[in-house]
C-alpha positions as CSV (number, residue, x, y, z in Angstrom):
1,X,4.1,3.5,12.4
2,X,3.9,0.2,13.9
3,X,4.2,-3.1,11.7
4,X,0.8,-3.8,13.0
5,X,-0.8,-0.5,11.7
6,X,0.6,-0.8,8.2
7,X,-0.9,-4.2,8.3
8,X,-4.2,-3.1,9.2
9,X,-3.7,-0.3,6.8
10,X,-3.3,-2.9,4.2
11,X,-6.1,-4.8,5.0
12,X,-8.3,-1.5,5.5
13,X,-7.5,-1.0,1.5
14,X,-8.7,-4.8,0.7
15,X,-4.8,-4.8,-1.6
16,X,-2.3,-8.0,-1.4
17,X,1.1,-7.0,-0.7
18,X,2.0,-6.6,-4.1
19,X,-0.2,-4.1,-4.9
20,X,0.0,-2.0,-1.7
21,X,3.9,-1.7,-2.2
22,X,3.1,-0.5,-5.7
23,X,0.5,2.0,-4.1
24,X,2.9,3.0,-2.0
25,X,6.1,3.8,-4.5
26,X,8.0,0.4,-4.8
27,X,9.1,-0.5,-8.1
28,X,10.7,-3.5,-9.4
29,X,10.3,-7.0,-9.5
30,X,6.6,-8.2,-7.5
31,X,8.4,-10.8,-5.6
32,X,10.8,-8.4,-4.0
33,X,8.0,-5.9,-3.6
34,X,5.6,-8.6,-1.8
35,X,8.8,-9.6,0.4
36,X,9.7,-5.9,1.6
37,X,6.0,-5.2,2.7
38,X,6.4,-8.6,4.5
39,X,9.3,-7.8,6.4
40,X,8.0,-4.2,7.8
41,X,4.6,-6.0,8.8
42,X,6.2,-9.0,10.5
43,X,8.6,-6.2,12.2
44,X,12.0,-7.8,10.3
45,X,12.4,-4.4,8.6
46,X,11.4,-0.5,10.4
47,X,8.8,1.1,8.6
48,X,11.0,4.0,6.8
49,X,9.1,7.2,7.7
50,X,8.0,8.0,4.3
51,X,6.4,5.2,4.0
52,X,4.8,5.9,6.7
53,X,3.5,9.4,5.8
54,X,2.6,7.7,2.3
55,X,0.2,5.7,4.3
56,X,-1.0,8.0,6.6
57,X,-2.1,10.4,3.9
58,X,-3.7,7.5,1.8
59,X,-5.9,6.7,5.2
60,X,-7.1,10.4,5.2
61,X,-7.8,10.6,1.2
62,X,-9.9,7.3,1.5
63,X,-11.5,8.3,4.8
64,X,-12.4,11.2,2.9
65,X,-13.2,10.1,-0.5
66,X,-14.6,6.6,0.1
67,X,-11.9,5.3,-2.3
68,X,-8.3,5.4,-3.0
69,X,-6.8,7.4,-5.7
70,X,-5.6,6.3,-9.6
71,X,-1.9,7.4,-8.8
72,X,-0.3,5.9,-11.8
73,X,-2.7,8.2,-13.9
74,X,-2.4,11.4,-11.7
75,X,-6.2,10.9,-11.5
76,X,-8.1,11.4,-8.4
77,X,-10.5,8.9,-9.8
78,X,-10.7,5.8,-8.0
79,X,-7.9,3.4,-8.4
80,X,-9.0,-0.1,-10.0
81,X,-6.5,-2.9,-9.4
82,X,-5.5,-5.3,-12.4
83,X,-6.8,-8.4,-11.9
84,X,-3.5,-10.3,-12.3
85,X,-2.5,-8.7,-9.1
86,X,-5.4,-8.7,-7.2
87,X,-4.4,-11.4,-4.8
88,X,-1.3,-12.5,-2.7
């Protein structure tokens, strides 16, 4: 996966980069979350291949569901993003 494509990707799920490393299985402290997802758009870091695949397969579930699951609640409901990190 190209930096470009996982920041369209992004983008495609309306989510800061906060919240789409969180999607995505980072954990820990937002500022180092927001930074990683920087570095693989802007090309500074590869995009490890899980993540990739992790994105890839959220593309297919929202292509076919019209929304992006509630992971954190092992729901397939759709996921609804706090609103304390709903921007960049």
């Amino acid at each position: 996966m190209t930096p470009r494509e996982l920041n369209d990707a992004r983008h495609a799920f309306g989510l800061g980069r906060k919240d789409f490393g969180k999607l995505i299985g980072y954990s820990g402290d937002p500022r180092n979350i927001w930074v990683s997802v920087k570095r693989m758009e802007n090309g500074e870091r590869a995009v490890p291949p899980t993540v990739a695949r992790m994105v890839q397969l959220l593309i297919w579930f929202k292509d076919d569901y019209g929304y992006l699951p509630d992971l954190d609640n092992r729901r397939r409901e759709p996921m609804e993003v706090p609103n304390e990190f709903a921007d960049d």
